[in-house]
Wavefront OBJ file of the C-alpha trace (Angstrom):
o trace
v 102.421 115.395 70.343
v 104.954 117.427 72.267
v 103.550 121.056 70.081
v 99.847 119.675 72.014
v 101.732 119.215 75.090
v 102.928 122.952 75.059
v 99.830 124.204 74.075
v 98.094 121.981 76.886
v 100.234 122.790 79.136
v 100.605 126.781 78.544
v 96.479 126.935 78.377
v 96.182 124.375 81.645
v 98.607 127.031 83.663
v 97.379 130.879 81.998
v 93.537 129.406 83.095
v 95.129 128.836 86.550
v 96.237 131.578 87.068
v 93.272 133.702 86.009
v 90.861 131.887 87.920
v 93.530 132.096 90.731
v 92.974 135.465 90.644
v 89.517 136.179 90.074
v 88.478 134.381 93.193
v 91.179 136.373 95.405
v 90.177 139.426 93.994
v 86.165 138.512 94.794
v 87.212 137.605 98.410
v 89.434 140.659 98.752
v 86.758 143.253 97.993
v 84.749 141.315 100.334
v 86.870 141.420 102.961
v 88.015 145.274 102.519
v 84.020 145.667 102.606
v 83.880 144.308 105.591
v 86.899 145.907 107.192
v 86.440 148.962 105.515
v 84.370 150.700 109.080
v 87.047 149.445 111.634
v 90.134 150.626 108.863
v 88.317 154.293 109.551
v 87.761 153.786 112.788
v 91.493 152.837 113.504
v 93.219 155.142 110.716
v 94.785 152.127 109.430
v 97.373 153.688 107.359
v 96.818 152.976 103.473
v 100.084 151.302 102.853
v 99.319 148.368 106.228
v 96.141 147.842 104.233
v 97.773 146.851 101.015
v 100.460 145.004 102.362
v 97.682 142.874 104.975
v 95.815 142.702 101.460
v 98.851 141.177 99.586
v 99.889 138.289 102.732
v 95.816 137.926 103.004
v 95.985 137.072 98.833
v 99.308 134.681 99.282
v 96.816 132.950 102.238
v 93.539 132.655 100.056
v 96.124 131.278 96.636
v 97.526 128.493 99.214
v 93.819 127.430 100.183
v 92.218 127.791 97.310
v 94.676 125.318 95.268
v 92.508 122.575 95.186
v 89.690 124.425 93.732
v 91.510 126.388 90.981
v 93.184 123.666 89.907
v 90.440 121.221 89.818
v 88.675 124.155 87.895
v 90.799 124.702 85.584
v 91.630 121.157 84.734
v 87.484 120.606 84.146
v 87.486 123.768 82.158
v 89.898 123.032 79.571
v 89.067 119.356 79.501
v 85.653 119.369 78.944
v 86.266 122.163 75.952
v 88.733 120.017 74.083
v 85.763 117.255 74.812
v 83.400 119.419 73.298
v 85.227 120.061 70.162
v 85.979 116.586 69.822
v 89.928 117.164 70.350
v 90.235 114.221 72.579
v 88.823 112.034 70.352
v 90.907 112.715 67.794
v 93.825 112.113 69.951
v 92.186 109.124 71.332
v 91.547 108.164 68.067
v 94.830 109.076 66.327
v 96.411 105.782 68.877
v 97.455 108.352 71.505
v 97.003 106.548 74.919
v 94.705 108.182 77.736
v 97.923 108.297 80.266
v 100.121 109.965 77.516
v 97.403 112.452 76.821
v 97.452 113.416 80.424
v 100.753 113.586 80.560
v 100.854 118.051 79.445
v 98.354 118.139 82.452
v 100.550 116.455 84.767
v 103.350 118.450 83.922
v 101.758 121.789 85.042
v 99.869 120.173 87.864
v 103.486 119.377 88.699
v 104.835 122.676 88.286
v 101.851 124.379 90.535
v 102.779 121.914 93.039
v 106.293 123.215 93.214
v 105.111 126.181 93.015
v 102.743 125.125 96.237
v 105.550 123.898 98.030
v 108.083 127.092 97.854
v 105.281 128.437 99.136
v 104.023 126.463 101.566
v 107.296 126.326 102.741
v 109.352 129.771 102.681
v 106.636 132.882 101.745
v 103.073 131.757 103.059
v 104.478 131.513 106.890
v 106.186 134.826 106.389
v 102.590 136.608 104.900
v 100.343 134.570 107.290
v 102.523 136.087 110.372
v 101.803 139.311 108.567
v 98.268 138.952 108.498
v 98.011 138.157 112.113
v 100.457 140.977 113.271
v 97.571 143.321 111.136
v 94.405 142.056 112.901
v 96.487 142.338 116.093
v 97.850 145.785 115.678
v 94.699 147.222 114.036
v 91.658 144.971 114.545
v 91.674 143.242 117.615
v 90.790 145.237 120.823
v 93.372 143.230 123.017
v 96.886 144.222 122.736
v 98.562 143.130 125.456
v 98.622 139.402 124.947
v 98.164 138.434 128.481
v 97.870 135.602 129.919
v 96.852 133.729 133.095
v 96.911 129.963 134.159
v 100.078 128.927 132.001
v 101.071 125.558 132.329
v 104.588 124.806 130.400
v 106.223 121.614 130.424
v 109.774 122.989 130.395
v 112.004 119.686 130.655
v 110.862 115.846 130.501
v 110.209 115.976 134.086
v 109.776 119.463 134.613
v 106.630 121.656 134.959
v 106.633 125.360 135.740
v 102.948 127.337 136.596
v 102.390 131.241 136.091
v 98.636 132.373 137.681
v 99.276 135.654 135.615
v 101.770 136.967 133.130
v 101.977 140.299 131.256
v 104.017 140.723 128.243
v 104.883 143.966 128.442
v 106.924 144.036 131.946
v 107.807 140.574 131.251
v 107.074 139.428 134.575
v 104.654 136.770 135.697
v 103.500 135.922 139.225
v 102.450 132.893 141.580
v 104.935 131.522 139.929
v 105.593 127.711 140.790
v 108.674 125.023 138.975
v 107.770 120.886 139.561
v 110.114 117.998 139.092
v 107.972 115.108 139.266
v 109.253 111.701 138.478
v 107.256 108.391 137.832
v 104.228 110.311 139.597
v 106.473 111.443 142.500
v 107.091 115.092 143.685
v 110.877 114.849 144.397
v 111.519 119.101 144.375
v 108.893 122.461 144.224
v 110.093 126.120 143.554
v 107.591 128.494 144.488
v 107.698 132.762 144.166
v 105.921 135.563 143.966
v 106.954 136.708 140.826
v 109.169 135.973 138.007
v 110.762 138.604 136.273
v 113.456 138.259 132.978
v 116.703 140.081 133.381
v 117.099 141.709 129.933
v 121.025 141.980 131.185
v 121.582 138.414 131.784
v 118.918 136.702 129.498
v 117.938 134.804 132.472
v 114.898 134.328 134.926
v 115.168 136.142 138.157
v 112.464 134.566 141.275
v 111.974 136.746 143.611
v 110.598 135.341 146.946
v 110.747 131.965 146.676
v 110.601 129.188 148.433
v 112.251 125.980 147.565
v 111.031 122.597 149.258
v 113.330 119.372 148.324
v 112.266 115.522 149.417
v 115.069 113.612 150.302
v 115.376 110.150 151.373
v 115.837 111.365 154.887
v 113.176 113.968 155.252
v 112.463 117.465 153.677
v 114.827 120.633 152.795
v 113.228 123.822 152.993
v 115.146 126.807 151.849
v 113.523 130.646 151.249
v 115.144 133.829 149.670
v 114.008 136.793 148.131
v 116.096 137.046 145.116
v 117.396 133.818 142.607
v 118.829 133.591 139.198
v 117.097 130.424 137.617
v 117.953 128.832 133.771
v 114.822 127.745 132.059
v 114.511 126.838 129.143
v 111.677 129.155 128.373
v 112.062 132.870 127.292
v 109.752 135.731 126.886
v 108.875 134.750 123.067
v 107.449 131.589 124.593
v 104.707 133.522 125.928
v 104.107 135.790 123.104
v 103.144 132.898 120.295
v 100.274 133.052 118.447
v 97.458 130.470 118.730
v 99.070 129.659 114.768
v 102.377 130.307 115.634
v 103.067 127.130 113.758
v 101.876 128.170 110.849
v 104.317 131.356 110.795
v 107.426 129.758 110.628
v 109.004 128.328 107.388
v 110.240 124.809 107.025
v 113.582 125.463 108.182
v 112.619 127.042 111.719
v 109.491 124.892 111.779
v 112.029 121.687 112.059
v 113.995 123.745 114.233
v 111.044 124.758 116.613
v 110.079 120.804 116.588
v 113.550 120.074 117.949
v 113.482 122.555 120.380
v 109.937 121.450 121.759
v 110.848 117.686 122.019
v 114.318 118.988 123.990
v 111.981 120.158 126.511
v 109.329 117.576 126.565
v 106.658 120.277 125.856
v 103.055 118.538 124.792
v 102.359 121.034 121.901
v 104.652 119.781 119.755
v 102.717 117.355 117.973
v 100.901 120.374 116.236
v 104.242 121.494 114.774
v 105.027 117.849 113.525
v 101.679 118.101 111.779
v 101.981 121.234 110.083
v 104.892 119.591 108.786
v 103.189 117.040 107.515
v 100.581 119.291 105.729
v 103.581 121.234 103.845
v 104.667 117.866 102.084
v 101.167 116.841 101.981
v 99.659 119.762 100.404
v 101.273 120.318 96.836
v 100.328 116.726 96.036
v 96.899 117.745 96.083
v 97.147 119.639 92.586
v 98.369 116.269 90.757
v 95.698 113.902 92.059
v 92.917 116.593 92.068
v 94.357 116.922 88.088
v 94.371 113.273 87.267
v 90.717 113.466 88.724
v 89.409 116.624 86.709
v 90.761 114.979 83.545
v 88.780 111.649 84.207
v 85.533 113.696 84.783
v 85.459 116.194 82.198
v 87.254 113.669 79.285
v 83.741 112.635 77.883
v 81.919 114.441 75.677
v 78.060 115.861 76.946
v 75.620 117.968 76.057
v 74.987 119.696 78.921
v 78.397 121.389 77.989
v 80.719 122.724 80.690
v 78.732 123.854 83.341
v 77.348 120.978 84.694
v 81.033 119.280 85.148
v 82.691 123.217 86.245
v 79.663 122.716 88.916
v 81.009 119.227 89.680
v 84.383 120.491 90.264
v 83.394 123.320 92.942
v 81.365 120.039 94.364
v 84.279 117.544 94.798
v 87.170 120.562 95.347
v 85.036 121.758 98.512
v 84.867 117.896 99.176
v 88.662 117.629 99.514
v 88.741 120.733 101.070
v 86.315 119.712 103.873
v 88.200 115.845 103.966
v 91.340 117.927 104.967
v 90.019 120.265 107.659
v 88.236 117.290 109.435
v 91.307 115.127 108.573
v 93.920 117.902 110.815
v 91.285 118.039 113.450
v 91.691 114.431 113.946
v 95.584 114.319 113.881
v 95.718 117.173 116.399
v 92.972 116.076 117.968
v 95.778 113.539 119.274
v 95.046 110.013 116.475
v 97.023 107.921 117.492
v 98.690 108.069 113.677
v 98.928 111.670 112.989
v 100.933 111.480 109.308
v 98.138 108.971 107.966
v 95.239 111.058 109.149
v 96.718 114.491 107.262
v 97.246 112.219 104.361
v 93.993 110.640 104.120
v 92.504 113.236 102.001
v 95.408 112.268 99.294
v 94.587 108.975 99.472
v 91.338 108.637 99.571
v 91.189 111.055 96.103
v 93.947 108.773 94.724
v 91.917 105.598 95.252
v 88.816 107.153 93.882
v 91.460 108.741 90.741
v 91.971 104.992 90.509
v 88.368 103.801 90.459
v 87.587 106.515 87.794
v 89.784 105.506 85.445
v 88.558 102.499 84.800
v 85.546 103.976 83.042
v 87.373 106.488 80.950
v 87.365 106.131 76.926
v 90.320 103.720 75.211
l 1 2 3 4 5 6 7 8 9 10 11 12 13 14 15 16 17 18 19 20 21 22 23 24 25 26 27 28 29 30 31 32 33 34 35 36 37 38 39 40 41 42 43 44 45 46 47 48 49 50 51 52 53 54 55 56 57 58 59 60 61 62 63 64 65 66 67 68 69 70 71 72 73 74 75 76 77 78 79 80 81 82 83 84 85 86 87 88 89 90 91 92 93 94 95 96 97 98 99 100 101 102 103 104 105 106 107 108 109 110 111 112 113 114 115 116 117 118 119 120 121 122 123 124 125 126 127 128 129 130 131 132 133 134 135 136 137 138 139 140 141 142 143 144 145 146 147 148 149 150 151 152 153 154 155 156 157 158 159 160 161 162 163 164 165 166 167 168 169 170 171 172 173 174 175 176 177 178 179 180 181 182 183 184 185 186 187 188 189 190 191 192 193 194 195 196 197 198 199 200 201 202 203 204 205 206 207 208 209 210 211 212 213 214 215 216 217 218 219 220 221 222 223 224 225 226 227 228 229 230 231 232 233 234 235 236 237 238 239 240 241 242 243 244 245 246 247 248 249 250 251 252 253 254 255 256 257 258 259 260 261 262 263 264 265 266 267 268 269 270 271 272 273 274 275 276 277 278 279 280 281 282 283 284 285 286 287 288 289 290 291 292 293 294 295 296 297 298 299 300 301 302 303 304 305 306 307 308 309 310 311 312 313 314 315 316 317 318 319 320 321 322 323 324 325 326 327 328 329 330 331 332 333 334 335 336 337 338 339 340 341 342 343 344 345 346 347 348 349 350 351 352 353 354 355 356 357
């Protein structure tokens, strides 16, 4: 069994990989199509365009996992089925879970595979990809911003009207301590610039109002040195800035965001989640494809390749609606990016019962 296993297992991962890359390439020449006008327009040097092309293929490999695999799986399957292989290794007094053992094995090693990626080069080529459309695509450079709201400490909010990344300096700028629903201090200024000297905040003038037990404090100044624990960088991120850093700064960002109380934290924790969630996908989706496609028909492969696209764009679909949920704020954010998992693993379970002995 272990020469069936290598050949199982070398055939499960070289279809992989092709039909891994086949579908990048299709959705590559569609996209350069598509870009190919605004590339001219922009002279987008040739070099930027391969190396957007290369982070943009890394992207497309990570989401379309489930669907090669599953693919793949149904493709060799149902053509050992067809030749009567698995019979004979049925037949021969070979159990069903020992014959999907080869399968498990590579579904195992793309999941690895998935998870270095997931978890040290996709965040790296997805931050590429967005730095591209941004440099080249996208008509707004300049990343302002106006009506910020930043929860910069537990009990600690700070308001820009406007800021502009370029000077670094934001105005109508306003810093809250408010504790159990009272306003106990308010630091208001015209603008807020950062001192590239100091690393540091400079308000220039503000007014500071302080409620005290015995009345009010009212002090005013044009120039003041603050420490917050906000920088520039804080107001450059991304809308996916989460999804740009790898698991080490990823933990590290968390941290940093539950330091300072901030509310958008809970969409760092659940990309988190999704990095240990996501490589399991390739061994359930695999026990799945092998319990489908294990049975002999006559329609041949098609119908059960056509099956696969069907229940891979199922999964697919589950886990979008499933991270819209957990950041939509559930109120259990882990179980909600793990539901597609389980509810594949229950149905893997379900299958099985009808498969041949």
């Amino acid at each position: 069994m272990k020469i069936l296993d290598k050949l199982i297992i070398k055939d499960f991962l070289k279809t992989y990989f092709f039909v891994v890359l086949m579908l990048i390439m299709i959705v590559l020449v569609l996209d350069f199509t598509e870009k190919n006008d605004a590339y001219i327009r922009n002279n987008v040097p040739t070099d930027e365009i391969l190396k957007y092309m290369f982070n943009y293929g890394l992207y497309l490999n990570n989401l379309l996992t489930p669907i090669t695999v599953f693919i793949s799986v149904i493709f060799i399957t149902s053509r050992m089925a067809g030749r009567t292989e698995i019979v004979a290794i049925l037949s021969s007094g070979v159990s069903f879970l020992r014959m999907l053992r080869p399968f498990i094995i590579g579904a195992s090693l793309i999941a690895l595979a998935s998870f270095l990626l997931n978890g040290w080069v996709l965040p790296g080529a997805t931050a590429g990809v967005y730095n591209f459309k941004m440099e080249y695509l996208e008509d707004n450079k300049n990343f302002d911003q106006s009506n910020i709201h930043i929860k910069v400490a537990p009990d600690v909010y700070a308001y820009l009207s406007r800021y502009y990344t370029s000077g670094k300096t934001g105005y109508s700028f306003t810093l809250e301590k408010v504790q159990d629903g009272e306003l106990l201090a308010k630091l208001s200024a015209d603008k807020i610039v950062w001192d590239t000297a100091k690393n540091a905040w400079e308000v220039r003038n503000w007014r500071l109002r302080e409620l005290e037990e015995m009345g009010e404090k009212y002090t005013v100044g044009e120039s003041l040195d603050t420490v917050l624990s906000i920088t520039p960088k804080d107001f450059d991120l991304p809308e996916n800035h989460h999804e740009t850093l790898n698991l080490p700064e990823l933990s590290e960002q968390i941290k940093i965001l539950e330091d300072r109380g901030a509310d958008n934290v809970s969409f760092y924790k659940i990309e988190r989640y999704v990095r240990f969630m996501s490589p399991f996908a390739a061994i359930i989706l695999t026990f799945i494809g092998v319990i489908v496609s294990s049975k002999k028909t006559r329609g041949g492969s098609g119908f059960k390749i056509a099956l696969g696209f069907l229940l891979a764009f199922i999964y697919i679909i589950l886990f979008l609606l499933s991270r819209t949920f957990a950041e939509a704020g559930t109120t259990y954010p882990m179980l909600a990016v793990w539901m597609p998992n389980i509810v594949f693993a229950l149905t893997g379970i379900v299958l099985y019962s009808t498969v041949p002995r």
